[in-house]
N, C-alpha and C positions, 0 to 999 in steps of 0.2 A: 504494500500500500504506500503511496504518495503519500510524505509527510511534508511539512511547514519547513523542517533543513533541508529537503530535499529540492525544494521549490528556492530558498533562498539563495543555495549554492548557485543554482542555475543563472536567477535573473542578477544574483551579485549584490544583493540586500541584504540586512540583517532579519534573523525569522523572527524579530518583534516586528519589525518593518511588515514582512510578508501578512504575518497574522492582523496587523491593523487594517491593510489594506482590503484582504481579503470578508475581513468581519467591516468593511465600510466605517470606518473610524473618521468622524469627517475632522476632527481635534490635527489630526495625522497633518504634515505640512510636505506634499511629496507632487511631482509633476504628472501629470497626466500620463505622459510617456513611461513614466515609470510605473505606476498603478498597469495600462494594457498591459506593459512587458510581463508582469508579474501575473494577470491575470490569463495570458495568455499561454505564459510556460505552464501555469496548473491546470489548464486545459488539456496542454497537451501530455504531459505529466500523465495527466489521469487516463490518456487514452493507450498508457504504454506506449508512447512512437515516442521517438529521438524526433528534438524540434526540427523542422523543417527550415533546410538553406534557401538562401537566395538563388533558385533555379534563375538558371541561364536562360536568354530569349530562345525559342526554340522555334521549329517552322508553323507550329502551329500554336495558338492562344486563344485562351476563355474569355472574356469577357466578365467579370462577378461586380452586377451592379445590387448595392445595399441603398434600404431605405434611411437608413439611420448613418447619420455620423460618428466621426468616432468617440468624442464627446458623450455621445447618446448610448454609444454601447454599453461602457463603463456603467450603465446604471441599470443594463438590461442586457445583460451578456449572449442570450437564448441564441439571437443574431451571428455572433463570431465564434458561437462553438458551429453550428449549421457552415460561416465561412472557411473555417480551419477543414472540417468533410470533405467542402469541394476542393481547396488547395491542396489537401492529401490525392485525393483521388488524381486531379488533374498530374498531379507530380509524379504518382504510378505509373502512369500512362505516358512519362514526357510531356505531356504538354504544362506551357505555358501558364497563368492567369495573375488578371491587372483586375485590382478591387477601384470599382467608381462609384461616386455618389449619383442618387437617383439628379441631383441639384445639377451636375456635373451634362447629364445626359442630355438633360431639357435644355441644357446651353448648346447643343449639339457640339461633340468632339468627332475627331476624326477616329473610324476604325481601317487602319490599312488590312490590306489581304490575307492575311495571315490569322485573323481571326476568325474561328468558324462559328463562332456563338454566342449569344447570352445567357447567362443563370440570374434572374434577378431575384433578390432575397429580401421577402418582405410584402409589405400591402402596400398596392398600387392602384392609385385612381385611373380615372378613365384618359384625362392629361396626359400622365405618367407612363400608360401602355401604350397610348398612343405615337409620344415621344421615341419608344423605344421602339416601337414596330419599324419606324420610318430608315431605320438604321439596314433593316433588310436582311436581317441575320435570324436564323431558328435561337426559339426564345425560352427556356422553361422556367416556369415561375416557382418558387417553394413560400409555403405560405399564404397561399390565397388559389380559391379557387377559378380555373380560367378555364373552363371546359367550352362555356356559353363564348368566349372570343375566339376562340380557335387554336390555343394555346396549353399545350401538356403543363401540366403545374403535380406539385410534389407537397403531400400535406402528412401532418400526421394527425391523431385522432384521438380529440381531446375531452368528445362527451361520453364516449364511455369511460375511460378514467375519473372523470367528473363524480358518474357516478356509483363509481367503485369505491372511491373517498367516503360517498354517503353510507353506501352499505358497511364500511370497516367502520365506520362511526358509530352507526346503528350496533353493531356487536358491540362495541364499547359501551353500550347505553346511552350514550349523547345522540338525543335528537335537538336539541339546541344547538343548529347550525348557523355560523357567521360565515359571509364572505367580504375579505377584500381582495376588490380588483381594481384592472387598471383601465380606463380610456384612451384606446386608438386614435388618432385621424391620421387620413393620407396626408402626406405632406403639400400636396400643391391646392386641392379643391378642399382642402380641410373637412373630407366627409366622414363621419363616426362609422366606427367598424363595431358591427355586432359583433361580440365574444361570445363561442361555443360555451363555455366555462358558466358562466354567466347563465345564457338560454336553457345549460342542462339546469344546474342548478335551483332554478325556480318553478320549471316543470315537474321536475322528479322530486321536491320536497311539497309540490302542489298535490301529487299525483298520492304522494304517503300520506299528506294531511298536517305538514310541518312547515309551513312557508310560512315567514315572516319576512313581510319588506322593511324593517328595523333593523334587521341583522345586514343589509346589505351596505358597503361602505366603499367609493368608488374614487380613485385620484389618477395617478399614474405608477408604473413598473418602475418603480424606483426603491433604494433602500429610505429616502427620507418620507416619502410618499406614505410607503408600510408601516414607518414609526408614528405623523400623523394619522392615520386612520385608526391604528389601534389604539392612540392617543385618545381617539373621539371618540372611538366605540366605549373604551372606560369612562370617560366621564359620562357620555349619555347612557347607557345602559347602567351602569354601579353594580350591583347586585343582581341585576337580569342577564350580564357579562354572556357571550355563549360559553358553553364548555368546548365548543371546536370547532376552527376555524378551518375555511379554504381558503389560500392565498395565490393571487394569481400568477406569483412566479419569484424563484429563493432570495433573490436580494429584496424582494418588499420583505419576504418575511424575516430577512436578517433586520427591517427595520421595526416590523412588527414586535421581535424577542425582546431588542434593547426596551420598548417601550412599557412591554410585560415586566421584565426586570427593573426598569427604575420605580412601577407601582407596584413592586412586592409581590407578585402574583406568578406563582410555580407552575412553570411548565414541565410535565403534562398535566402535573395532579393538579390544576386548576382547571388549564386551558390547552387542549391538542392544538398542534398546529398541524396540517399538510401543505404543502404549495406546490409549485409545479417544474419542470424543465431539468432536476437534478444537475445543475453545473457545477465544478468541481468543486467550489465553496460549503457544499449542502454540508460535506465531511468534516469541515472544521470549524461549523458552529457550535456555539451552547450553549442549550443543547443542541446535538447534531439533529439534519434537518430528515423527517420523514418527507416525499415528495415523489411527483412524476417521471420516471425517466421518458426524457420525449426523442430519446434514439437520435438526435439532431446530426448527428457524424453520417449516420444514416442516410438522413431526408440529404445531404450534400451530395453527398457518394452517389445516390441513386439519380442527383440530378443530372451531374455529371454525364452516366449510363446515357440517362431519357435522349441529352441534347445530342449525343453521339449517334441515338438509334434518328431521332428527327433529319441529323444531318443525310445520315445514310438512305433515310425515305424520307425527304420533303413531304409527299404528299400523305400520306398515311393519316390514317383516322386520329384526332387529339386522343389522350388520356391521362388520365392521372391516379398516380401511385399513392397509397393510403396506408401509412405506418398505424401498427399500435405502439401501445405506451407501455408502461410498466409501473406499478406503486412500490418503492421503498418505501419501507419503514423502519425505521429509527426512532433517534430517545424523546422527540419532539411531541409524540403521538402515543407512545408504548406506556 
């Protein structure tokens, strides 16, 4: 198992460094570049590979456009563990790939010949697809469904996990379920993205007889976001508190812990947490984090596959590949 010196050796920090970084320590006074480096070696760290060089230009190249900056990642990792998938894969195979921003695309850049495609990673408005269609290159998306435009996209599958959460909860006897989650929009038409997480959630506690729209508490996928919401959910709720929580992904809930711990409140024997995406952090929180594994090395790797099978038949009927999930549990929850 990956440890905290293991991870320090690499990125060349000390593992008090690593571990503040890693538990979102915002006290910490350290560069941006140094938090990705670090969260980026325990990525790969965790996936067992030797970090990946600076591949040589080759004759051929990907294209990997993200919706999120790199700013943005830092607070929602899900994103560059999925990027690291396809730069692996792309690197097995020789080839090439150059990471762009969705901002980058809609300014139009030049793709020379050598590119055979795009992967773009993330939710895209109708702008945004259309931007990138105009480029002329086979396109697969991960993250959003694109069957209805013409385009193979690469998801994985997050309402049955949703409510897998609910039934290990039910065996725990918690039917007082919270959720916090976070608010999407595309970045160019600012349109709100319905979350699976979310739609299972209030169905299937509808469907048992246990919905409450109290328990629901919505900001963004961040670790500060996690810490206000659970902030709010204790003061407004006091003593109606849920017993267990779903969080919409491990850095809100690294913000959610801290806020449990500064009001005294034990987890799990108070309050279970689950959250979702298991990136490499879930193992050295505390407590360690119960949570989704959403196979994201996976959803790259395959998208990789999809764009190579599109290249080789243009024309071929769209489709799209649909990952399960996985529940870890840990001391968050147990």
């Amino acid at each position: 198992m990956t440890t905290i010196k293991d991870i320090a050796e690499h990125a060349k920090v000390s593992p008090a460094t690593v571990s503040r970084i890693l538990n979102y320590d915002d006290k910490l006074s350290v560069s941006d570049e140094t938090r990705q480096r670090v969260f980026k070696i325990a990525e790969e760290m965790n996936y067992q590979k030797k970090k990946l060089a600076k591949y040589r230009l080759k004759k051929k190249k990907i294209a990997i456009v993200q919706w999120h900056s790199n700013t943005e990642e830092l607070g929602d990792l899900f994103y560059m563990q999925i990027q690291y998938g396809i730069e692996a894969k792309a690197h097995d195979l020789k080839f090439a790939s150059t990471v762009y921003s969705i901002d980058q695309i809609i300014e139009k850049i030049d793709f020379d010949s050598s590119y055979i495609g795009i992967i773009a990673v993330g939710k895209f408005d109708h702008t945004e697809i259309t931007a990138l269609s105009r480029y002329q290159l086979p396109i697969v998306f991960i993250g959003v469904n694109t069957l209805g435009l013409g385009f193979d996209c690469v998801n994985g599958d997050y309402t049955l996990a949703t409510r897998q959460i609910i039934d290990y909860f039910f065996t725990k006897k918690i039917t007082d379920i919270g959720l916090l989650i976070g608010i999407e929009h595309t970045k160019t038409e600012k349109l709100v993205l319905p979350d699976p997480r979310e739609q299972t959630y209030k169905t299937y506690l509808e469907k048992l007889g246990y919905f409450n729209d109290k328990l629901i508490f919505a900001g963004d996928f961040t670790p500060q976001s996690g810490y206000n919401l659970m902030q709010q959910a204790i003061t407004e709720l006091g003593t109606d508190l849920p017993h267990g929580f779903i969080i919409g992904n491990d850095t809100m809930a690294i913000g959610a812990i801290h806020a449990l711990q500064e009001a005294d409140i034990k987890i799990p024997e108070r309050v279970s947490l689950i959250s979702f995406n298991d990136i490499s952090i879930a193992q050295f929180t505390n407590p360690t984090l119960s949570t989704v594994h959403a196979y994201t090395e996976t959803l790259g790797e395959n998208a990789v596959s999809l764009l190579l099978e599109r290249v080789a038949e243009p024309d071929a009927v769209p489709h799209m590949l649909t990952f399960a999930s996985k529940l870890i549990l840990r001391a968050s929850s147990l």
